[in-house]
C-alpha positions in Angstrom: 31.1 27.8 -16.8 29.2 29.2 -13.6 26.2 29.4 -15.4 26.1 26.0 -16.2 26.9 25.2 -12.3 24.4 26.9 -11.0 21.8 25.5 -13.5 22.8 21.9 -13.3 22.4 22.7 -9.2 18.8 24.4 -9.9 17.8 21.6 -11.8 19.3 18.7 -9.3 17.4 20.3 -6.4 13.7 20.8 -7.8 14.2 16.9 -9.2 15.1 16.0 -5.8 11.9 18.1 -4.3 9.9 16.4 -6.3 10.8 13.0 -6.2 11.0 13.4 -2.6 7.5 15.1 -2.3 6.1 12.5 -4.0 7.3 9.5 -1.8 6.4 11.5 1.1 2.9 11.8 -0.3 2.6 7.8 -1.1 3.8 7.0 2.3 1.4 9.3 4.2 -1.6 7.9 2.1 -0.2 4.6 2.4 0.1 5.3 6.6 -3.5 6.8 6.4 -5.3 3.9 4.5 -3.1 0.5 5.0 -6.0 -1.4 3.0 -5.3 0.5 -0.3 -1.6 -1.0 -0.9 -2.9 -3.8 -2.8 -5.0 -1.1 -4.9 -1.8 0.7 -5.3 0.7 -2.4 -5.9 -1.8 -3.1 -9.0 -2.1 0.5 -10.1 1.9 0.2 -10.3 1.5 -3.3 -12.1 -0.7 -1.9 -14.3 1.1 1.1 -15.5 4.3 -0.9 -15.7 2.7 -3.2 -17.9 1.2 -0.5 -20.1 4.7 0.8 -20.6 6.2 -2.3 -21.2 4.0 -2.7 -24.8 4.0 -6.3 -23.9 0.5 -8.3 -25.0 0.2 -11.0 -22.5 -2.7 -11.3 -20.4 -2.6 -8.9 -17.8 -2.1 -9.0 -13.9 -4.4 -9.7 -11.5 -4.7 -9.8 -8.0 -7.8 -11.1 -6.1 -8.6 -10.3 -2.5 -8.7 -13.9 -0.3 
């Protein structure tokens, strides 16, 4: 029973490294180079899309 403790803790805590490494990382790149979140909103779009498995035409966004 304490093994499963300990492992379910072990597990919870590199998950919540590394989901919190990786929004640290996208909000210091984001910080760095404002100009790039509309690159990275469509990266997002696109990858969300991709997922989705959905055959509509797919989103764009165009610079004004």
């Amino acid at each position: 029973m304490i093994y499963r403790y300990f492992l379910f803790l072990l597990v919870n805590v590199v998950f919540i490294f590394l989901l919190a490494s990786t929004y640290w990382q996208l909000m210091r790149d984001l910080a760095n180079s404002p100009a790039k979140i509309p690159e990275k909103l469509a990266q997002a779009l696109q990858m969300g899309r991709a997922r989705s498995g959905d055959s509509q035409k797919p989103v764009e966004l165009r610079y004004l």
